[in-house]
C-alpha positions, -999 to 999 in steps of 0.1 A, spaced: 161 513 292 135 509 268 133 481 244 140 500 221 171 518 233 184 485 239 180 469 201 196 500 191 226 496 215 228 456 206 231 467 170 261 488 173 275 458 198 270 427 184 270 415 149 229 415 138 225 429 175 224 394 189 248 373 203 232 340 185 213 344 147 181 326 159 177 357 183 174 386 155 141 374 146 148 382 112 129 348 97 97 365 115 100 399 108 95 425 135 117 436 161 132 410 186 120 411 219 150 419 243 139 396 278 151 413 316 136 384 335 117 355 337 94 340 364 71 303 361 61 303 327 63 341 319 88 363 305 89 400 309 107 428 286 124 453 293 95 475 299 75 449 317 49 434 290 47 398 301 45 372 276 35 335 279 68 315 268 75 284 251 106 295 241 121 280 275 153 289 264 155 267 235 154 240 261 167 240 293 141 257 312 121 223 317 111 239 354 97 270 344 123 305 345 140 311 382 128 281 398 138 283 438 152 252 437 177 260 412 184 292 419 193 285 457 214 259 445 231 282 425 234 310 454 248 282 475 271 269 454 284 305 442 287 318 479 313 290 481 332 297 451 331 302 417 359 286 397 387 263 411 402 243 379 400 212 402 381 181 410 349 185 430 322 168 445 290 188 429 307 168 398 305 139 410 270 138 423 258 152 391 274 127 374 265 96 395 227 110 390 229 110 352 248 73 352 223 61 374 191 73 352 209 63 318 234 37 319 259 54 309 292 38 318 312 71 324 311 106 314 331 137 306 316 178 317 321 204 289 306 239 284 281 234 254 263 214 234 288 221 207 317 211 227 304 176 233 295 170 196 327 176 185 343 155 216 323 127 202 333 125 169 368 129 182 362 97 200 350 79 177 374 84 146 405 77 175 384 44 185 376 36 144 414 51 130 388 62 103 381 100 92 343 101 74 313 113 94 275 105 85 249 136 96 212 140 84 204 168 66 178 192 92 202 174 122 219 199 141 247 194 168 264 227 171 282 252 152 317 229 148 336 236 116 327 195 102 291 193 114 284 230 91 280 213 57 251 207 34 240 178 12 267 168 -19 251 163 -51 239 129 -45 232 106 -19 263 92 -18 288 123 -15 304 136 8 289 174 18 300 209 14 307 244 37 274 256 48 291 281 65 321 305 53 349 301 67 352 260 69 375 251 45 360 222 23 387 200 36 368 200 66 335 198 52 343 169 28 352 146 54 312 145 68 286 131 44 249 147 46 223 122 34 180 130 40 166 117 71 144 86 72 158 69 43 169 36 52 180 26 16 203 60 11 223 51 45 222 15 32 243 32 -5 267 51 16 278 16 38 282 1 6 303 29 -9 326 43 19 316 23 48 353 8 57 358 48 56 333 57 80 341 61 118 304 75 129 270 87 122 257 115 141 219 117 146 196 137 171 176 109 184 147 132 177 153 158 150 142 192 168 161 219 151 135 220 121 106 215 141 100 175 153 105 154 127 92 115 139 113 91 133 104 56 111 108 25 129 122 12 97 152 41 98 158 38 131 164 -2 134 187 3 101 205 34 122 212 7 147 224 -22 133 240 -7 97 269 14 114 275 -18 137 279 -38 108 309 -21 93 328 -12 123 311 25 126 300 40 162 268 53 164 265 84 180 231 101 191 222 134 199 203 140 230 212 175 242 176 188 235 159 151 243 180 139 273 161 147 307 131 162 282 110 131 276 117 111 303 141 105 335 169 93 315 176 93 277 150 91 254 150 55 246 148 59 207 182 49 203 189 25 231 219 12 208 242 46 203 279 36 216 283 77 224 259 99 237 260 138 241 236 156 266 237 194 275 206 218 277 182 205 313 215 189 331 223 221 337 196 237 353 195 263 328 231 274 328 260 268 303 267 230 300 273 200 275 287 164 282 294 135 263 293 98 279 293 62 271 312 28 272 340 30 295 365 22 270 354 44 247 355 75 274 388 61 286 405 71 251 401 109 263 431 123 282 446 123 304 437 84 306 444 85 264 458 100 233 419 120 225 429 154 234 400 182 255 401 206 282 385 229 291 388 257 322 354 258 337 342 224 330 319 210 355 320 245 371 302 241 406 272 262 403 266 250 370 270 213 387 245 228 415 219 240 391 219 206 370 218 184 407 186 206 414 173 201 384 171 166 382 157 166 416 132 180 403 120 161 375 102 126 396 82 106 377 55 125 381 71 154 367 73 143 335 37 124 336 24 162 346 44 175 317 31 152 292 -4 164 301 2 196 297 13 193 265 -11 172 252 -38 200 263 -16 221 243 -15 202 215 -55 191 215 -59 228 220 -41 239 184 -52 211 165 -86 219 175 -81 256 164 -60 250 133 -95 231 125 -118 257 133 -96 280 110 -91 255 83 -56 259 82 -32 244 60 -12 232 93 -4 204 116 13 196 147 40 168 161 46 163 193 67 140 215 65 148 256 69 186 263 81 191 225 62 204 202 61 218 168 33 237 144 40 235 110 27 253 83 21 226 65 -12 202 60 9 169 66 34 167 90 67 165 77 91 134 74 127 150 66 141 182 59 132 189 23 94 183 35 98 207 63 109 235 38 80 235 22 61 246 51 51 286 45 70 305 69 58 331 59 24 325 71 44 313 99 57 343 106 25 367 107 11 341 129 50 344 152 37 380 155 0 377 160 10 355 194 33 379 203 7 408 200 -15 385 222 12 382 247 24 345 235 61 343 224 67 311 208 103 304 192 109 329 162 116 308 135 91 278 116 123 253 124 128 258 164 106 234 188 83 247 214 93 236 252 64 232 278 78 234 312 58 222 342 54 257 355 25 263 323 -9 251 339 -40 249 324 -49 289 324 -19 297 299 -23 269 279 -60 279 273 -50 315 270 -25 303 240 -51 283 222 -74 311 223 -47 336 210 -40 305 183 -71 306 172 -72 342 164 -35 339 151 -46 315 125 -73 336 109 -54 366 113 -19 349 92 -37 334 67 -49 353 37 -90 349 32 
């Protein structure tokens, strides 16, 4: 099949022809790219064009695509079965290898990211007896009727369906307030803190591009909640395993903790883990109800255990080069080119923002020009570079890009640059 036959097949299939909205490409214009395979740090259509990625899969693919390791786990593991419903051992070893790098008392195996959001705030409003939940606006953590809202009319009020079909019932019992502002979490304690059973954070905001985080906001993040009987619960599905062995670090006092993407090798997986008394309110131990039939599925337990294998110390030392070569590499060019632009990146994340300053929060992240962005999305991908189609997704360097594709990207930034930008 030819790419294009298979667009036009996907669009009498699936709604947008995609099966998630990102995918479409419609923020970047152009036709979206429909992958057969992957290999290292290359992609490859459906007609064979190879592209350099730092898509990665929107995260997972920390190794590079079809890394031996992982996929002869996975072989292994699926020559022996494929579904039981019952307790196994791959479980266990993944999650005796994720306790051991975090801390994290115990843990429960679900199928997405979305899954163990919403198992988290479950949690925490049977631990609290309390209904409200705190978000950030820009902070995503899945697709869950309460977590689709956006910002109230004021800092203090409680949000509103970003999505149709959440009733506002649902939406008004989460409250969206801007990122990196101490003093507008510090007004909604005051207001509806004895209300509050959690704040929700990604421990580093990567679903609008990286957004840093203040020490000021974070050391308030920690303590405030505490203060008034709320749990803090951070979001490290993207950042878990990325950064570091381990969690990230930047919120070493979150009482939950959700992880998903890289500990599972690249196949479906979320989990959500913390003090043992808090876990131990999830049945059929206690009254929090979730299930779920393929749940710590083996080859998906397989694929994570190889994975982390993977990723020594040294791994993520090599990593951390590698993207700073990247990063050297496009600030250097977004120079050359006097761009309007910057970069932020943390470990193998990385963003480019259309945008002279680095943003702090959301609303400064809007203002970025996507569509500058988006002629320079399709200027890389003319040059054989596919980065994530959209100015708010992250970039992902994976330890299979060495140093001849990252200097083949930042020459093909460099033309990129002049070539989106008007004289």
């Amino acid at each position: 099949m030819t790419n294009q036959s298979i667009r036009d097949a996907a669009l009498g299939l699936f709604p947008g022809g995609v099966n998630s909205p990102v995918r479409s490409y419609r923020s970047v214009g152009g036709d979206p790219v429909p992958i057969a395979r992957g290999q290292g740090p290359f992609v490859f259509d459906a007609e064979g064009n190879r592209y350099i990625d730092f898509v990665g899969g929107f995260g997972p693919a920390i190794l590079g695509h079809a890394p031996p390791a992982v996929t002869g786990a996975i072989a292994a593991a699926a020559a022996e079965g494929l579904a039981f419903g019952a307790l196994g051992p791959r479980e266990v070893a993944l999650a005796e290898a994720i306790r051991d790098a975090t801390g994290l008392e115990r843990l429960r195996f679900l199928n997405s990211g979305t899954e163990a959001t919403m198992t988290a705030i479950r949690i925490a409003r049977a631990a609290t007896g309390r209904d409200l939940i705190v978000k950030f606006d820009g902070c995503y953590h899945g697709h869950s009727d309460g977590l689709l809202v956006k910002a109230g009319s004021g800092v203090a009020t409680l949000g509103m369906s970003d999505s149709a079909g959440v009733p506002q019932a649902v939406a008004g019992l989460t409250a969206v307030l801007p990122y990196n502002d101490p003093a507008a979490l510090m007004r909604w304690f005051e207001a509806r803190g004895a209300e509050t059973a959690a704040v929700i954070v990604e421990s580093i905001p990567a679903n609008v591009g990286i957004l840093a985080p203040d020490p000021e906001f974070l050391e308030t993040l920690q303590s405030l909640p505490r203060a008034h009987g709320a749990l803090l619960i951070a979001d490290e599905i993207i950042t878990g395993f990325r950064l570091r062995r381990g969690l990230s670090g930047v919120l070493p006092a979150a009482d939950l903790v959700t992880l998903g993407k890289i500990i599972g090798g690249g196949l479906p997986v979320g989990a959500v883990g913390g003090r043992a008394e808090l876990l131990g309110l999830l049945a059929p131990e206690g009254p929090v109800y979730q299930a779920g039939t393929f749940s710590a599925n083996p080859a998906v337990m397989a694929a994570g255990l190889a994975a982390l294998e993977a990723l020594t110390p040294a791994a993520y030392q090599r990593l951390d080069q590698v993207a700073r070569h990247l990063e050297n590499g496009l600030l250097t060019a977004i120079k050359r080119a006097e761009a309007p632009a910057s970069v932020v990146r943390f470990g193998s994340m990385l963003s480019l923002f259309f945008r002279p300053v680095p943003p702090r929060d959301y609303a400064e992240a809007r203002e970025a020009d996507t569509a500058a962005f988006a002629g320079f999305h399709r200027a890389m991908r003319q040059r054989g570079i596919l980065i994530p189609p959209s100015q708010f997704e992250t970039w992902f360097v994976s330890l299979a890009h060495n140093e001849p594709e990252i200097d083949a990207t930042v020459r093909a930034a460099a033309e990129a640059l002049r070539e989106a930008l008007p004289a």
